[in-house]
C-alpha positions in Angstrom: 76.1 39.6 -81.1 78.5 38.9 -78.2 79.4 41.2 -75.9 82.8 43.5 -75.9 85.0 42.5 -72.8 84.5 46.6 -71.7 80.5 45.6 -71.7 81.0 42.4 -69.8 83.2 44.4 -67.2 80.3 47.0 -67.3 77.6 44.4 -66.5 79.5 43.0 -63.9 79.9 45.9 -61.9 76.3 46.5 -62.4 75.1 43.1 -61.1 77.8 43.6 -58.4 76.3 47.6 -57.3 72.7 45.9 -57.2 74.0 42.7 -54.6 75.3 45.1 -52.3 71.9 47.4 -52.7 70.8 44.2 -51.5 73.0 43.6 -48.9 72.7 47.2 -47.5 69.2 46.8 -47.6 68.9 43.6 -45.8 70.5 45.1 -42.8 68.4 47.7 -42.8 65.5 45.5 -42.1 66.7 43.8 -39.7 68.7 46.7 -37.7 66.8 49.4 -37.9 68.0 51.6 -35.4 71.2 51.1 -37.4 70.0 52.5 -40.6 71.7 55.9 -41.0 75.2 53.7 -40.6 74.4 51.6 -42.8 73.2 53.8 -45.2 76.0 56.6 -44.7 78.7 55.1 -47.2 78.3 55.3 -51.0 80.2 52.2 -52.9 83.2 52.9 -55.1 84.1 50.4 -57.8 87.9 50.0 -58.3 90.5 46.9 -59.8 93.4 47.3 -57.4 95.8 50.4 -56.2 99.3 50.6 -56.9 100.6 52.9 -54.6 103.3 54.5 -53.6 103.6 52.7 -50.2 102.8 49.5 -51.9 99.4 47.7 -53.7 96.3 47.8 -52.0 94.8 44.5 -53.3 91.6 43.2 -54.4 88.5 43.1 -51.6 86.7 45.5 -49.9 87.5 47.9 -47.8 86.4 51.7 -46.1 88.2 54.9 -45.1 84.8 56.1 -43.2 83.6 58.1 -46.5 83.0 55.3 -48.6 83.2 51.6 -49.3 86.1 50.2 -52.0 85.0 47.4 -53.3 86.4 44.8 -56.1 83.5 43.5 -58.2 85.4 40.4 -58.6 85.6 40.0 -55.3 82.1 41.2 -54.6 80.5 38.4 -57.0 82.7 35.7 -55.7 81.7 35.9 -52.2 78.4 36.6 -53.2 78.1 32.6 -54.4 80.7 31.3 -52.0 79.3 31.9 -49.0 75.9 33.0 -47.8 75.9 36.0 -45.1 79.5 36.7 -46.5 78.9 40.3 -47.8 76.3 41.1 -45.0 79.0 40.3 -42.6 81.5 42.3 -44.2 79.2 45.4 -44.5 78.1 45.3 -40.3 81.8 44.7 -39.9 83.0 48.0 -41.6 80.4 50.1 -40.1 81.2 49.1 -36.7 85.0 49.9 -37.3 83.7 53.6 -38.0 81.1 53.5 -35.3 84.0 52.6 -33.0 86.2 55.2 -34.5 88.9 52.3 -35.6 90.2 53.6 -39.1 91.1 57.3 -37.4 93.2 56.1 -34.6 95.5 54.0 -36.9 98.3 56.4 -37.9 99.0 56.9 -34.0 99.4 53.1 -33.3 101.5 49.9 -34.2 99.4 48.9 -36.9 99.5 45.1 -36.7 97.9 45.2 -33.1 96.0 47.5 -34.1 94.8 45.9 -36.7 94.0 42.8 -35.0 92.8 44.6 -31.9 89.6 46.8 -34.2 88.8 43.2 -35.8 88.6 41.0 -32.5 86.3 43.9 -30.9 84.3 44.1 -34.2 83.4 40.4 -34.4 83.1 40.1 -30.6 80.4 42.6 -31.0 78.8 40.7 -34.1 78.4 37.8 -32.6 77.3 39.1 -29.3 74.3 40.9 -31.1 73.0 37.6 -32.6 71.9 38.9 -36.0 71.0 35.6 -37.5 71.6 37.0 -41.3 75.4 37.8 -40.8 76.1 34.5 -38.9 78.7 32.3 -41.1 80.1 28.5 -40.5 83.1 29.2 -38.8 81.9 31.2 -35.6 82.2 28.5 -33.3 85.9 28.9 -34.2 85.6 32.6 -33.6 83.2 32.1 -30.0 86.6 29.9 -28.9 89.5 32.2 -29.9 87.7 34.9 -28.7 87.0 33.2 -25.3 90.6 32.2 -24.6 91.7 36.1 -25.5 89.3 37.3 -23.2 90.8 35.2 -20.5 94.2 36.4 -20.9 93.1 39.9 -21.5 90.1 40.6 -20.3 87.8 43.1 -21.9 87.3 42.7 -25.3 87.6 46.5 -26.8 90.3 47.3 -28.9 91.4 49.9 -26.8 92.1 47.2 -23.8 93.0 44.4 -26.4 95.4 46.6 -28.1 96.9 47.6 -24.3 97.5 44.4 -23.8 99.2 43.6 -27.3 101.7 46.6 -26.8 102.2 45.0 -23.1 102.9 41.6 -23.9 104.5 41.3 -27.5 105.3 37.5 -27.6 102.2 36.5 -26.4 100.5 38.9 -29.2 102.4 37.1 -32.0 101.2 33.6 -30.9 97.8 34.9 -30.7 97.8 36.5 -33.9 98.2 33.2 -35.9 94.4 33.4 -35.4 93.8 36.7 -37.1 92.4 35.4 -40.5 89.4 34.4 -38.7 88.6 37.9 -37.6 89.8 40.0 -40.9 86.5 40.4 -42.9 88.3 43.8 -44.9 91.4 46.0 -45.5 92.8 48.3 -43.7 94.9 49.9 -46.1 92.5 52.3 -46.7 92.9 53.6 -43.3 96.2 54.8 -44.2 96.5 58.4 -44.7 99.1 58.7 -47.2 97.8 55.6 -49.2 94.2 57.7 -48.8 95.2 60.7 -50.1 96.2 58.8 -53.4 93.2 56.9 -53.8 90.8 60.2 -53.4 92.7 61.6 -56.5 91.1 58.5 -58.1 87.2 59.5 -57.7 87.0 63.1 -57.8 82.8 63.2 -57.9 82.6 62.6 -54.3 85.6 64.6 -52.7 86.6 63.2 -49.3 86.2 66.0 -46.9 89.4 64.9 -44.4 89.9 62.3 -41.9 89.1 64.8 -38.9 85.5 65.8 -40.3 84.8 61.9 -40.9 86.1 60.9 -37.8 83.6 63.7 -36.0 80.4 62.6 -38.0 81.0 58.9 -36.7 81.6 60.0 -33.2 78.3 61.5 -33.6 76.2 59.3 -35.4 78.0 56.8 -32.5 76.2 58.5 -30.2 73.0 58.8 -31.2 73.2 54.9 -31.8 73.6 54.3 -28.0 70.3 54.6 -26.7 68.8 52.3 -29.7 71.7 50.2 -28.9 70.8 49.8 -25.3 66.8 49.0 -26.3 68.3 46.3 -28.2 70.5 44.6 -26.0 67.9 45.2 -23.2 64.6 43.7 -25.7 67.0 40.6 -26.6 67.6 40.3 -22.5 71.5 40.9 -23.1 73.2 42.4 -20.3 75.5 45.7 -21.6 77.9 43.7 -24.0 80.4 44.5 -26.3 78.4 47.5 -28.2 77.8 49.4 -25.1 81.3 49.3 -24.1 82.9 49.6 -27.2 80.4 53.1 -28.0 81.1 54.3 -24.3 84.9 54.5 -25.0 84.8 56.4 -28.1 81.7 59.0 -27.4 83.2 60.1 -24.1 85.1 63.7 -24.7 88.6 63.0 -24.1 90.8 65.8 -22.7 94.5 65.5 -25.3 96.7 65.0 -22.2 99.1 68.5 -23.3 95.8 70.8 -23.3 94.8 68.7 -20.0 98.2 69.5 -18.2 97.2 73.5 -19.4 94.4 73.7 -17.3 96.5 73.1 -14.2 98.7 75.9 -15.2 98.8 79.1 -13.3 98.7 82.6 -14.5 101.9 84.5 -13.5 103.3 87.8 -15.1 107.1 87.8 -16.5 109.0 90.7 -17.2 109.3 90.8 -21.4 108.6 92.4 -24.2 105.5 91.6 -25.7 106.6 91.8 -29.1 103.0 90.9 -30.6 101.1 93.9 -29.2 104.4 96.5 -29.5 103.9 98.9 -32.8 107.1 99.6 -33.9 106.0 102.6 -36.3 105.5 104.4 -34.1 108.3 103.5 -31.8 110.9 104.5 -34.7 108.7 107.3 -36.2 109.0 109.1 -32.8 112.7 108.0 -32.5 113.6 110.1 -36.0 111.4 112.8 -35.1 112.3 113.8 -31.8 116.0 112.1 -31.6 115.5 110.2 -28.1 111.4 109.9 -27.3 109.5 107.2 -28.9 105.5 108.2 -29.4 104.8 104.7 -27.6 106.7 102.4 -24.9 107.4 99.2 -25.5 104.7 96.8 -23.7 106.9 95.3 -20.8 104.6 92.4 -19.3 103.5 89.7 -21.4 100.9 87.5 -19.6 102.1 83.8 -19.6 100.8 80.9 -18.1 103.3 79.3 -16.4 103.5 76.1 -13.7 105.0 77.8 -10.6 103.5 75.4 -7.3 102.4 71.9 -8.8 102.0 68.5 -7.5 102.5 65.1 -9.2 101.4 61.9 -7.0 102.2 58.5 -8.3 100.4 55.1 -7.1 103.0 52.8 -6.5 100.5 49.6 -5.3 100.0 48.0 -8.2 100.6 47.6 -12.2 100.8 51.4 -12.4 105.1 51.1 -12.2 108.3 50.7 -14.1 108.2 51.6 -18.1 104.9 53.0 -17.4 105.5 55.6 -14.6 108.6 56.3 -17.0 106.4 56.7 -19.8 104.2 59.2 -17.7 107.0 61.6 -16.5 108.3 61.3 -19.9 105.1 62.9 -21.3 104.8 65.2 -18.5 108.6 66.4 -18.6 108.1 67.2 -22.4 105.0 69.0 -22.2 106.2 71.2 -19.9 109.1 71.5 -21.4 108.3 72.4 -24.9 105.1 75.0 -23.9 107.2 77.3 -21.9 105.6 76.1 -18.6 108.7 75.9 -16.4 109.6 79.0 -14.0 113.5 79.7 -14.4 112.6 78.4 -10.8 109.6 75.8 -9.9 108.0 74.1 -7.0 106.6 70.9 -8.5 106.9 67.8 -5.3 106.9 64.3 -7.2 105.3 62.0 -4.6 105.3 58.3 -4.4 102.3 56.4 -2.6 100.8 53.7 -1.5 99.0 52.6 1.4 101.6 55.6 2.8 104.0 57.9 1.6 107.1 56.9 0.5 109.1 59.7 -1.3 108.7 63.2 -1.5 111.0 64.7 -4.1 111.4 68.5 -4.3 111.7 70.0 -7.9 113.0 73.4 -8.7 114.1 73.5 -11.6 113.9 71.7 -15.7 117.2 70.2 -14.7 116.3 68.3 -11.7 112.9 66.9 -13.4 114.7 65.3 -15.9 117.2 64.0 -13.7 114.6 62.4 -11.5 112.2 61.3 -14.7 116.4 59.4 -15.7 116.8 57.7 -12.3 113.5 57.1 -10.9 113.1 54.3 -8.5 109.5 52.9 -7.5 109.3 52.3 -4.0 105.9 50.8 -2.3 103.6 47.9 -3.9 101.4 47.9 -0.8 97.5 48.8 -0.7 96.0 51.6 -2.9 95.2 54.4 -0.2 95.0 58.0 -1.5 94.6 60.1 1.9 97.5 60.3 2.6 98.8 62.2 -0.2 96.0 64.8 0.6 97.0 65.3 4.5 100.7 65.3 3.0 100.3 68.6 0.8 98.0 69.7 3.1 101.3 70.0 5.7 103.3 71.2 3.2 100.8 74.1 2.9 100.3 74.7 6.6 104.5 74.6 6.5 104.6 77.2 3.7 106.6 74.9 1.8 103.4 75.4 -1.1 102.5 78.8 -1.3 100.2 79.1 -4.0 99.5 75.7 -5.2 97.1 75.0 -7.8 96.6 71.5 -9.0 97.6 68.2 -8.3 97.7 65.3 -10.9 97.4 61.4 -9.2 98.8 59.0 -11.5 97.1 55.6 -10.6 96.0 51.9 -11.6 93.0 51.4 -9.7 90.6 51.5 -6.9 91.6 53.1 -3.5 90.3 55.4 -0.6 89.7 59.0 -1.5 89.9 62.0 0.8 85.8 62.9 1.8 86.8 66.7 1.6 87.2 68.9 -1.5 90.8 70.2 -1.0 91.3 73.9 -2.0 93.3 73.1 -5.4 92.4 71.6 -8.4 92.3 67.9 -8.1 93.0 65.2 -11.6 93.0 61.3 -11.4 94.8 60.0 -14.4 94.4 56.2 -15.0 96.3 55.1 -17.8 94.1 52.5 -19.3 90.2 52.2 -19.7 88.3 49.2 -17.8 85.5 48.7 -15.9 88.2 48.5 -12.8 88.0 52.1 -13.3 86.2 53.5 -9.9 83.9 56.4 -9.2 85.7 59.3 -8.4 84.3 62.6 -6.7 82.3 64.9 -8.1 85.3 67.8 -7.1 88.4 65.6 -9.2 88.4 65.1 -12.8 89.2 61.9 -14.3 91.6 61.6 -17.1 91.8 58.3 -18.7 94.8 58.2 -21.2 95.4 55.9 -24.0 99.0 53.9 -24.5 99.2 56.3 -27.8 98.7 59.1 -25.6 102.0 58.5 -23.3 103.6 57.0 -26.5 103.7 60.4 -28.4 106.2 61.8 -26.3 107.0 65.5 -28.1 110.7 66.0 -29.3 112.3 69.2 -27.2 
């Protein structure tokens, strides 16, 4: 008796559910000290999503819960092209171990896109896993190479910095993106997500933030196995290492950052939270003119009163991205009731020396600065002298009670050998191993583009 077309469908996805078992398996084997990665993802069967922001089609594809796949598509590839699905599997779970998928709503998504898959199969092929290697990598090794020369590291991070940077160059390069794009991304769309989970309510998705944390963790736990590996195969750090260092790190969201260097001063207000105003008007009615309680009249506020802002002017670290910077900074203080009614912030400008010293006292006067800032310097990278600078202005009263002082810089340079009495923040504005040692007394901030490109509406 023939088979129904519903029972043909039914064995399909069957024979499709046991090649993947196969495939999941087979990486297990030989990555071992990947095997709670690979394992973490149950597969979902589906024929295509017509959503509302438009079809997701036919392939295979992750949200960092579990793997969409096409049984079609699975089967076909499956006889196509040896390696194929094993490729595809290594290729999605290194786009979660790297945190890819939860970045994506922040960021163009076409650079994006081809920024996660270049560091994804730079990493593949670095590791050498002789099961996932397919015919066309020498194509792959060559792109890859000639990126890599134009923008050096190969994390997405860095690639994607340099996308945003250099737009016409990005588009020529991006001709070459079929060879890297092993899945779809559309799952990595939030609103697009939210539809699909309606779809398979027995295993409830429990929200992008959760996934994104299990990752990071389950990335970090990888990196010591990682570093036996490339250390046994006699690799020096490579693409893994890096790629796991940039998204394990703790990374300070620049607004809370910019917090900590706020001071605690008292303003005269109500505090309407703490005030109870039972008994405020109970004693009013009773007695005519004496409340049973006086309003609170201090609310404790933090609030940036004597602050410091230092720009490096020696190198990249200028034009749309100082703007960008102040931008950021201008909001943020704007919009979380940091400003004084009157402030002492000094905006400095250095090189190898200092060349401005701009006084600002009030929100006014920031933002007229932040419109018509001019860059002045592009000599050596020296930061003394911004140190024995403020350390004058103190001497000079001109800072009375300063307590932090953010650097805004590009690069190496000379730092002061004495811990200054203040709290001390480099801030470099993209990730690299260009990134120097700083002392143990400063804290290093290291700020994504997405992070100056979320500039809060006030």
């Amino acid at each position: 008796m023939a088979m129904t077309k519903e029972e043909r469908e039914q064995n399909k996805e069957r024979l499709a559910g046991e090649i993947l078992d196969y495939v999941r398996d087979d990486l297990v084997v030989k990555m071992p000290f990947f095997n709670r990665a690979l394992l973490k993802m149950p597969v979902v069967f589906y024929e295509h999503f017509d959503l509302e922001e438009g079809e997701i089609p036919k392939g295979i594809g992750t949200d960092g819960h579990q793997i969409y796949c096409n049984k079609d598509v699975v089967l076909r590839l499956f006889r196509q092209e040896k390696g194929r699905l094993q490729r595809i599997w290594l290729h999605q779970v290194l786009h979660c171990l790297f945190r890819h998928p939860f970045e994506y709503e922040k960021l163009e998504s076409k650079y994006w896109d081809f920024a996660t898959d270049l560091a994804v199969e730079q990493t593949i092929l670095e590791m050498g896993i002789r099961e996932v290697m397919l015919p066309d990598d020498k194509s792959r090794r060559q792109t890859l190479a000639q990126i890599k020369a134009k923008a050096g590291r190969l994390t997405a991070e860095n690639l994607y910095h340099f996308f945003f940077l250099h737009p016409e160059e990005a588009e020529r390069l991006m001709d070459q993106a079929f060879l890297f794009k092993q899945d779809l991304h559309g799952f990595w769309i939030l609103d697009s997500l939210q539809q699909v989970r309606k779809m398979f309510p027995k295993n409830p998705h429990p929200g992008m933030n959760k996934i994104s944390q299990e990752w990071k963790e389950l990335g970090i736990s990888v990196q010591l196995d990682v570093q036996v590996f490339e250390k046994n195969r006699g690799m020096a750090p490579g693409s893994m290492s890096e790629n796991l260092e940039g998204v394990t790190k703790d990374r300070y969201n620049y607004e809370e950052f910019l917090k900590k260097f706020a001071i605690t001063s008292e303003e005269m207000q109500i505090n309407q939270e703490e005030f109870d105003y039972i008994y405020y008007t109970y004693g009013m009615d009773l007695y005519g003119n004496m409340p049973l309680v006086e309003p609170l009249e201090y609310q404790d506020e933090k609030k940036i009163h004597d602050f410091v802002i230092a720009i490096d002017t020696s190198g990249s670290c200028q034009g749309a991205t100082v703007q960008a910077f102040l931008d950021k900074t201008y909001s943020i203080l704007m919009s979380t009731k940091s400003f004084f009614h009157d402030v002492n912030i000094h905006i400095i400008q250095c090189d190898s020396k200092i060349q401005t010293d701009v006084k600002i006292t009030c929100p006014e006067e920031f933002e007229e600065y932040r419109d018509n800032i001019e860059i002045k310097g592009f000599g050596g990278t020296d930061f003394r002298p911004v140190f024995a600078h403020v350390e004058e202005l103190i001497k000079n009263r001109e800072l009375t009670d300063l307590k932090g002082l953010i650097y805004f810089t590009d690069g190496m340079g000379i730092f002061p050998e004495k811990m200054p009495p203040y709290k001390t923040a480099f801030v470099f504005v993209k990730e690299g191993f260009g990134i120097p040692e700083i002392p143990s007394w400063a804290i290093k901030l290291v700020l994504k583009d997405e992070d100056l490109q979320e500039t809060i509406i006030v």
